[in-house]
N, C-alpha and C positions, 0 to 999 in steps of 0.2 A: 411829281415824285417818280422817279425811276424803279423799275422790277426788273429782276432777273427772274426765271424760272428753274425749276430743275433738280434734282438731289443735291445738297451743301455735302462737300467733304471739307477737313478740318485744312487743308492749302486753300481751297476756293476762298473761304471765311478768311482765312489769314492774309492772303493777297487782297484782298477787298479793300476797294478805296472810297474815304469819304469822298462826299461832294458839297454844295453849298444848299444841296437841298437832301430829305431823308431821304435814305436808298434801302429798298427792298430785299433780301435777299431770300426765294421762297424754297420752301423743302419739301412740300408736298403737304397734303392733309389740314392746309390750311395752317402747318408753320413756318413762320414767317423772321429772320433777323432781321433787324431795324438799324441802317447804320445813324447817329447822327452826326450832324455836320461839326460838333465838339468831339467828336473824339467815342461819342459813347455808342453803344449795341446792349440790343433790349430783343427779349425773344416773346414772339407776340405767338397767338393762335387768332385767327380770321374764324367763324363759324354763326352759323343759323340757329336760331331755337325759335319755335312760333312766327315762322314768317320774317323775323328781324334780323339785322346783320349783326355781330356784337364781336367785341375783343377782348380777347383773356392776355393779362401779362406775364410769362412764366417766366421771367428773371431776366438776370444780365450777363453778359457774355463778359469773360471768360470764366465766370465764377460760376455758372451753369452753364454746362459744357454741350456738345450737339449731341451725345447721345443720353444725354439726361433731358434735354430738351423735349427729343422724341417720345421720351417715357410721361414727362409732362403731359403732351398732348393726345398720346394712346389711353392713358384716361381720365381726362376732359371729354375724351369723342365717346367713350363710354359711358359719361356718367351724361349725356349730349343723347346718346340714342337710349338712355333709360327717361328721356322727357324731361330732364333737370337740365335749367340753367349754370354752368360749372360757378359764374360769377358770380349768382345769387346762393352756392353752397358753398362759395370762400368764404363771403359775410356771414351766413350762418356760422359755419365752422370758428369766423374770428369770435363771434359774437359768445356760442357755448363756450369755448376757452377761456372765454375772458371772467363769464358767468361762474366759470369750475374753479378758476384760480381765486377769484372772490368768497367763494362756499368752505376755502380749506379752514382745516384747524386754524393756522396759522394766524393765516388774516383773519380770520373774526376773532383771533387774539389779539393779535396788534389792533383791530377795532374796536375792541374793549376795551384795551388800557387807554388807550385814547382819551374814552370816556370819562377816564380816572384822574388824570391827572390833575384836572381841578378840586376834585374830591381828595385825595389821599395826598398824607406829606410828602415829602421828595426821597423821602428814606425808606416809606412804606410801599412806596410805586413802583421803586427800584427793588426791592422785594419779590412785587407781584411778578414784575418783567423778566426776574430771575427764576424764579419756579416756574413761572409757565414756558420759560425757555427749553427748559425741558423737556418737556411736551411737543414742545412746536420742533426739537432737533431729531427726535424718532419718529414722530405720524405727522407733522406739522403740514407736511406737503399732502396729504389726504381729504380727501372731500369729509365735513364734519359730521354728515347723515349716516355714513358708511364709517363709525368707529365706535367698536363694540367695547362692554365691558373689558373682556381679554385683552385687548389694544390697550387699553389703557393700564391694563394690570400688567402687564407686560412691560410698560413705562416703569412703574411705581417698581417692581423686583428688581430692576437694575437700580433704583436710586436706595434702597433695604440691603441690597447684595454691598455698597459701601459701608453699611453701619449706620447711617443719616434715616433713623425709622423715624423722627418727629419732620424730617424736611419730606418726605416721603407722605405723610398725610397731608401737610399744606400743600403738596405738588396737587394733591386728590382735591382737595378744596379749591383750590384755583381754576382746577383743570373745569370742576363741577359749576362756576360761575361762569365761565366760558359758554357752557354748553347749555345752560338754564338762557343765559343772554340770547345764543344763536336759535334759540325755540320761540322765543318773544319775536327776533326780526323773522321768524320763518324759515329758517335755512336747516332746523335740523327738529325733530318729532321728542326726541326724548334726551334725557340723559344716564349715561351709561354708570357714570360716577356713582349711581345711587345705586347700582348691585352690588357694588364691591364693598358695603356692610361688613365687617366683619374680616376681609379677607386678606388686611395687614398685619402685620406686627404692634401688637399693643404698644406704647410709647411707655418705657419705666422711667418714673421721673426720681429722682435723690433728693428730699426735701432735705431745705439746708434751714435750720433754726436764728432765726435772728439774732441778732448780739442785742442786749439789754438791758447785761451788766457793764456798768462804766470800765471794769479790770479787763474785761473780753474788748472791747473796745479801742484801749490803751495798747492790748496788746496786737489789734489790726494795723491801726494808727504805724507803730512800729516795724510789725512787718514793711506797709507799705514804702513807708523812709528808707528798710534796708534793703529794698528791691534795686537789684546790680544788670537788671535789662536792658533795652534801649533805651537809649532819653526820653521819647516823645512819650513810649509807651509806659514808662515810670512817672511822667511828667502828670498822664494822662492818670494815672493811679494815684497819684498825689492831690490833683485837683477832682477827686470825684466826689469826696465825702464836702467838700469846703463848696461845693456848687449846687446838688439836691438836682441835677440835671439827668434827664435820661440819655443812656448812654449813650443811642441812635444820635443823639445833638450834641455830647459832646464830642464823640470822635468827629463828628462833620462842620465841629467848629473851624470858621475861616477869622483870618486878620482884620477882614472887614470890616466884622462883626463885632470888634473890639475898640471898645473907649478903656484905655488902659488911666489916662488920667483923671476921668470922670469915674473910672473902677469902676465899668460896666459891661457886660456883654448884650448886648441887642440881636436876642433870633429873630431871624425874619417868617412871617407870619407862614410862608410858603413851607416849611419844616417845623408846624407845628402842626398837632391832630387837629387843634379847634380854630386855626387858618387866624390866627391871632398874633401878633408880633409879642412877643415874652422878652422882660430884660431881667438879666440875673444881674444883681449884685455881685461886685465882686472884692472879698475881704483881701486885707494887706495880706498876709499869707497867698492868696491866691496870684493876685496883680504879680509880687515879684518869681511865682515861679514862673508865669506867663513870660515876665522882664525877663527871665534867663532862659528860657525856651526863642524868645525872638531872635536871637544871634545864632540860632543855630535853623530856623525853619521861617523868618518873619519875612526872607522875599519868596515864598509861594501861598499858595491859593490858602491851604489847608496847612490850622494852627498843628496838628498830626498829620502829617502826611504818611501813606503806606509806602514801607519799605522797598515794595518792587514798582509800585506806582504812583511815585511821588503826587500825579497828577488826582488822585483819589486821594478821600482819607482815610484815616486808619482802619481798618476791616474788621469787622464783626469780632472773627475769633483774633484778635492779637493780644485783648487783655485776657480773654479767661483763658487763655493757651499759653501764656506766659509759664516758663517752667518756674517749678514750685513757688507757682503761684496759682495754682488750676481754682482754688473758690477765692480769692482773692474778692473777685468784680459782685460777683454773688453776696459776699460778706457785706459788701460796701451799701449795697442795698439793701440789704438785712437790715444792718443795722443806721441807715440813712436815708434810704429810699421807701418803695413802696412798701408796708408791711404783708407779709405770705400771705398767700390765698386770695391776691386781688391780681385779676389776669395780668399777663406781662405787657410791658409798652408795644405798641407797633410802630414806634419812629424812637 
């Protein structure tokens, strides 16, 4: 292997020619550029610790330049006469990095749901994923030890300061299983979620009274028929009461999932809470407005598709935000669905 010796300036390095074997080019202080015989240059440091000879690689030319090179190696040789090996404090260094970026909120989010996703429907997971996004986009990049109550209230005011005070406590609630989880694997002493007691906006809910009279009823029925919205989302108001389905399943109803001439829908086990395949019946009324919904939506995924992302389906608020229609979806389940006072679906 050939060596040059001497101070590099940035002509010497440029004029430098490969050869068929590595070629040295020294700078002093034991740095060293490495031609090789491809084409490439590697900037080494040559140095001693305890007796043994060892090499540090500090980068590659020209993307680490000679006077960055030098700064490399001024302290290496420092952290060299403080008795530290520079090589075995790069493996440390990757090692705590790698240790800190695993501790964040973040990731032991995304390690949690993880967890979930065998457990929860595919409606209620994408839920969890969504509130705790929230989280993970303001402190997410934080080590989880280091996130105090305030950190977290902090969160939860901006998501109150929209209006959204009931997403605003499940953001709390999620945020709180998060950090109960990271106590269990060891990564964090307590959770913070549990001072903030009291420190929301109470959630005021508007009970809506079931329909019960057949004339209240007649006159829902009605409504729904005279709704001039979008199709899908009219479509979707039309087949609610005739299917006894929660809403999470019908808007994520797919073609798939449909036996139109056996007049059946088949949910798959994976979208439901109790991980059981459900088939709804489905009445002549239902089946033909399905049959005139196909010509308009039957070659995509999703028997509703969303308006801006056809590839999803229908979202959350499109029925109950339907103009003058705001308790429509409400009503339907009043008077068809769950009766009051029994918690709401979470799929």
């Amino acid at each position: 292997m050939a060596a040059h010796t001497g101070k590099l300036t940035s002509v010497t390095i440029k004029n430098a020619k490969h050869g068929d074997k590595p070629v040295r080019l020294f700078d002093g202080g034991g740095l060293y550029l490495e031609l090789m015989p491809n084409g490439s240059r590697y900037w080494r440091l040559k140095y001693r610790i305890n007796g043994k000879e060892k090499r540090l690689a500090l980068g590659v030319y020209p993307e680490v330049s000679l006077a960055t090179a030098r700064e490399k190696r001024d302290e290496a040789r420092r952290v060299i006469r403080g008795g530290v090996d520079p090589s075995a404090k790069r493996q440390t260094d990757r090692q705590l990095a790698k240790l800190s970026s695993e501790t964040t909120f973040k990731a032991i989010a995304q390690e949690w749901l993880a967890l979930q996703v065998k457990k929860l429907a595919a409606v209620t997971y994408s839920k969890a994923e969504w509130l705790l996004g929230m989280v993970s986009d303001e402190i997410g990049s934080r080590p989880i030890a280091d996130i105090s109550a305030p950190d977290i209230l902090a969160v939860l005011r901006k998501v109150e300061a929209t209006g959204r005070h009931e997403t605003a406590h499940r953001v709390k609630q999620k945020a709180g299983q998060v950090f109960r989880y990271a106590i269990a694997t060891g990564r964090a002493t307590r959770d913070p979620t549990a001072d903030l007691r009291g420190a929301l906006s109470p959630v005021v809910s508007t009970p809506r009274a079931a329909l019960t009279k057949p004339s209240d009823v007649t006159g829902l029925l009605k409504a729904i028929w005279g709704y001039e919205g979008q199709p899908t989302t009219a479509a979707a108001l039309k087949l609610a009461p005739l299917l006894f389905a929660r809403p999470g399943n019908l808007r994520a109803m797919e073609w798939s999932e449909l036996d139109l001439e056996a007049a059946e829908w088949r949910i798959p086990s994976g979208k439901m809470k109790m991980r059981e395949e459900h088939v709804v019946p489905l009445a002549p009324q239902a089946v033909a407005i399905l049959v005139e919904l196909q010509s308009l939506t039957g070659k995509r995924k999703y028997v509703f598709p969303g308006v801006r992302s056809p590839l999803r389906g229908l979202p959350t608020m499109a029925l109950s935000s339907s103009r003058d229609f705001g308790t429509c979806v409400d009503q339907v389940e009043g008077a068809f669905g769950p009766p009051r006072g029994v918690p709401p679906p979470t799929a």
